[in-house]
MARLO-266544 format. One record per atom (N, C-alpha, C, O): y, z, x; residue in one letter. Coordinates in nm, 4 decimals. Layout:
<pts>
y,z,x,rest
Y,Z,X,A
...
</pts>
This chain:
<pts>
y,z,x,rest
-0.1197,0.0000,0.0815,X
0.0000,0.0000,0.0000,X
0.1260,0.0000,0.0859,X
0.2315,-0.0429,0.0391,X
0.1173,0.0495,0.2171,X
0.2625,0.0518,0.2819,X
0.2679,-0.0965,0.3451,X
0.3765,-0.1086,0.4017,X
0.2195,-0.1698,0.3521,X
0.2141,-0.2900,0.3653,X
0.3464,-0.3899,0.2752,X
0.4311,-0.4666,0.3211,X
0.3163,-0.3470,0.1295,X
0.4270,-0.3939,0.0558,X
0.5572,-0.3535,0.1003,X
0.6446,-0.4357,0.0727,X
0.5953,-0.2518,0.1606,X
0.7094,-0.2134,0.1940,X
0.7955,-0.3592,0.2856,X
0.9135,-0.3931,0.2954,X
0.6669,-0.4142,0.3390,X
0.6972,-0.5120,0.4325,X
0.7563,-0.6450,0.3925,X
0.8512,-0.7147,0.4284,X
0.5944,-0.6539,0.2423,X
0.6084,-0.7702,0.2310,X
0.6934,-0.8359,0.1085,X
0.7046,-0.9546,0.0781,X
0.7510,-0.7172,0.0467,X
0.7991,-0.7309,-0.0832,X
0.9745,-0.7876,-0.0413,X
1.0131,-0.8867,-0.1033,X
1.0611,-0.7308,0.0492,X
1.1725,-0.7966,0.1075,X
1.1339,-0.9025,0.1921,X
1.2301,-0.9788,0.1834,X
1.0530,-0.9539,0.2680,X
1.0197,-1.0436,0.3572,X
1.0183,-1.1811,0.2310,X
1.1024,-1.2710,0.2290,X
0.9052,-1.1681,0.1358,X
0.9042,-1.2528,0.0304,X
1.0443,-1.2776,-0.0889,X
1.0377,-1.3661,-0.1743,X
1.1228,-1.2173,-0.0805,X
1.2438,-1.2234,-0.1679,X
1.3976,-1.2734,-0.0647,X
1.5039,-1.3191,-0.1066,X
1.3571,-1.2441,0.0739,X
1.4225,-1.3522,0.1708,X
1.3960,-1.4479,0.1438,X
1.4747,-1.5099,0.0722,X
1.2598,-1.5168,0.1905,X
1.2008,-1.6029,0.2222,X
1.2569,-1.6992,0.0253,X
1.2762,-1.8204,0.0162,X
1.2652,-1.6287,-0.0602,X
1.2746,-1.6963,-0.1901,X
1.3886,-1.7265,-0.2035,X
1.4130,-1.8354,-0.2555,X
1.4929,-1.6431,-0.1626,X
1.6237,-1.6202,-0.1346,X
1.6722,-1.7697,-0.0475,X
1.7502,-1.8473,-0.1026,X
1.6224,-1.7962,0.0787,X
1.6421,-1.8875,0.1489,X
1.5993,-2.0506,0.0829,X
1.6709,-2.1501,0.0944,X
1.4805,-2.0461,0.0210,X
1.4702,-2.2077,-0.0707,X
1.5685,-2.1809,-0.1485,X
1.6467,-2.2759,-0.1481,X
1.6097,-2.0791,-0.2296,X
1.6842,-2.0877,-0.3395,X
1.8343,-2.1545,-0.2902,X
1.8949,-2.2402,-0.3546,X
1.8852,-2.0870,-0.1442,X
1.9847,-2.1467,-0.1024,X
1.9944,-2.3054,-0.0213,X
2.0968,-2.3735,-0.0169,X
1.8733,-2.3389,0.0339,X
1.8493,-2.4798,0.0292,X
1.7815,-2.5624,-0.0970,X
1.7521,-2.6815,-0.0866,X
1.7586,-2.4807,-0.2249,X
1.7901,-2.6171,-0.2987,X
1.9464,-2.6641,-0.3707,X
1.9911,-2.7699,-0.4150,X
2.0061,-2.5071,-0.3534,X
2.1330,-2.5443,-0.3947,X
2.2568,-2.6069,-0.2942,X
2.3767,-2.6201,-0.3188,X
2.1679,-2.6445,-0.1536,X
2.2701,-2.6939,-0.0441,X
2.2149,-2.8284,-0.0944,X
2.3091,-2.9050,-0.1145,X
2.0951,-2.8847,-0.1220,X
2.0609,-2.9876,-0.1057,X
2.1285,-3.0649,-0.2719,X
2.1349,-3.1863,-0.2912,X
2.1717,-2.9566,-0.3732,X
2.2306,-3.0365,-0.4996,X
2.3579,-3.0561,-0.4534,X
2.4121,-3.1577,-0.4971,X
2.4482,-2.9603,-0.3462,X
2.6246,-2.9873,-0.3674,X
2.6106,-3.1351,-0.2358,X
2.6945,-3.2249,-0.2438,X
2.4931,-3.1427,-0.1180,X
2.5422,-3.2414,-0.0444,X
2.4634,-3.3499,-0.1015,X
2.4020,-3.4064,-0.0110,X
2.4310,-3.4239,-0.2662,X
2.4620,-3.5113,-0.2959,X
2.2691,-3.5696,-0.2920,X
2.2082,-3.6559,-0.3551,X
2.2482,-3.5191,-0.2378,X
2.0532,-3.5330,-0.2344,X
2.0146,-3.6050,-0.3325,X
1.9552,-3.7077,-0.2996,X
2.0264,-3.5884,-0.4302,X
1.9448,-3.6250,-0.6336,X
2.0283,-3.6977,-0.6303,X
2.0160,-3.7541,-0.7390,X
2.1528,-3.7638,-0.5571,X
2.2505,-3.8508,-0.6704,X
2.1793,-4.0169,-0.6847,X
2.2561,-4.1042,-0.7251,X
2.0663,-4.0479,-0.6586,X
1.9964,-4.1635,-0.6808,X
1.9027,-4.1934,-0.7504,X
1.8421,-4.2964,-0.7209,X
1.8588,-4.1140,-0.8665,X
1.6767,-4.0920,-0.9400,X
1.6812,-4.2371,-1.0183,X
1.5755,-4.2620,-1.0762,X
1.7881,-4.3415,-1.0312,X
1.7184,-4.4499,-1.0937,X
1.7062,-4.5592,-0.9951,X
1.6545,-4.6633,-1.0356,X
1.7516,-4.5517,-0.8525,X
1.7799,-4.6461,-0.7733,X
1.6035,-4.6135,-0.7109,X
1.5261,-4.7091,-0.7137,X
1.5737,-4.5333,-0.6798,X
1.4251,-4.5187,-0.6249,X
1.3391,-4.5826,-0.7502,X
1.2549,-4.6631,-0.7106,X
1.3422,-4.5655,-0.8803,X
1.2689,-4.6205,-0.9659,X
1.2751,-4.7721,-0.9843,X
1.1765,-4.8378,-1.0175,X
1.3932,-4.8232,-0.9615,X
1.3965,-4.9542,-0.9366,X
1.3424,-4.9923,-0.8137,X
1.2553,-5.0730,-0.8464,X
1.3414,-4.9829,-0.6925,X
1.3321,-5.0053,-0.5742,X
1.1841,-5.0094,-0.5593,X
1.1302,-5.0730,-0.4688,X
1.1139,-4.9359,-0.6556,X
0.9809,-4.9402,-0.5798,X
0.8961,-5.0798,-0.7011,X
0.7810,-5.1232,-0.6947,X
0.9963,-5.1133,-0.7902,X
0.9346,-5.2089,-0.8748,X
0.9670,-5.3600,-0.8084,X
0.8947,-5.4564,-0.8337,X
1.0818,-5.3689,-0.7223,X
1.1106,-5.5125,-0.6401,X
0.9924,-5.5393,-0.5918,X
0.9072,-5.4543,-0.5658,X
0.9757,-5.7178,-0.5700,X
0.8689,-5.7656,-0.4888,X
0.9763,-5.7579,-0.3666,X
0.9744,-5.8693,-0.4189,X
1.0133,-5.7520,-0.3230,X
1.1184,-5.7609,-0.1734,X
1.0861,-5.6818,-0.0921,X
1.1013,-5.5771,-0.1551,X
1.0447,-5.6486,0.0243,X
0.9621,-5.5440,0.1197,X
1.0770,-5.5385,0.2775,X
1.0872,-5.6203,0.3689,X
1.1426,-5.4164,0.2561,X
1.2244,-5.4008,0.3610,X
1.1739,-5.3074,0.4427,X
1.1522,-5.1937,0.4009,X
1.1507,-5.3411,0.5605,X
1.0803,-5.2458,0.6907,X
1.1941,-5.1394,0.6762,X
1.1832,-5.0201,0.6482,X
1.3039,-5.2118,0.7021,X
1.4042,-5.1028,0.7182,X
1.5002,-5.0165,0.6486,X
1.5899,-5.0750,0.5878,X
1.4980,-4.8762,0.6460,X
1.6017,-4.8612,0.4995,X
1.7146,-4.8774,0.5439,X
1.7461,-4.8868,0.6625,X
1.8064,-4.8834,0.4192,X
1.9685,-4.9037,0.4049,X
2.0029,-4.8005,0.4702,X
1.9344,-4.6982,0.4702,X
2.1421,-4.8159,0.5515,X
2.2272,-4.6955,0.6091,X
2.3366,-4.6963,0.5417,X
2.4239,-4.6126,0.5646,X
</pts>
C-alpha cells in the first residue's frame, strides 16, 4: 500500500502532462486539416514528397 503514495502523484503528472500536450497541440494549429487528409488519401496522384 505505501507504494501508492508513489504512484498515485507520479500518474496524475504524467496525466497532467498529455493533458497539457494535447492542449499545446490544439492552440499550435495541429487538427486545422481533418478534411484535407480525407481527400488526399482518395487522389490517384502519389507524391513521395509532402508539401512544406
Amino acid at each position: 500500500m505505501n507504494v501508492l503514495i508513489y504512484l498515485i502523484p507520479v500518474s496524475l503528472f504524467l496525466g497532467g502532462l498529455g493533458l497539457l500536450a494535447f492542449f499545446w497541440a490544439l492552440k499550435s494549429h495541429q487538427f486545422d486539416d481533418p478534411e484535407g487528409d480525407s481527400h488526399r488519401i482518395l487522389t490517384k496522384d502519389y507524391d513521395d514528397h509532402p508539401k512544406r
